[in-house]
C-alpha angles and dihedrals in degrees: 000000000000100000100043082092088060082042083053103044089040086050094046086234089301139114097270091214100044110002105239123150100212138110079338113184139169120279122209108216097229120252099039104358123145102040098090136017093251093059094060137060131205113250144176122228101260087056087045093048083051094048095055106037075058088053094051093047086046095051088039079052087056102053102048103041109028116049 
């Protein structure tokens, strides 16, 4: 990914959420994330693990609630 060395650089080479510097990887933004650097946060895995399990009960939430 082009712009993880501007994530990087931004970070500080840490977890932007909780800065660790540990199994650290790009983050998309949902709706439009990954398109540009801005749209997206460094994270470590554990943040990462947390992020998506909110985008599943979001989307759960979805599909249960709004037609």
């Amino acid at each position: 990914m082009a712009f993880e060395v501007q994530l990087q650089e931004r970070s500080g080479n840490t977890c932007e959420l909780c800065q660790s510097t540990n199994n650290l990887s790009v983050y998309p933004i949902p709706p439009d994330g990954g398109s540009r650097a801005d749209n997206c946060i460094f994270v470590c895995e554990k943040c990462l693990k947390q992020l998506e399990k909110k985008e599943e009960r979001i989307s759960q939430f979805k599909k249960t609630h709004v037609g």
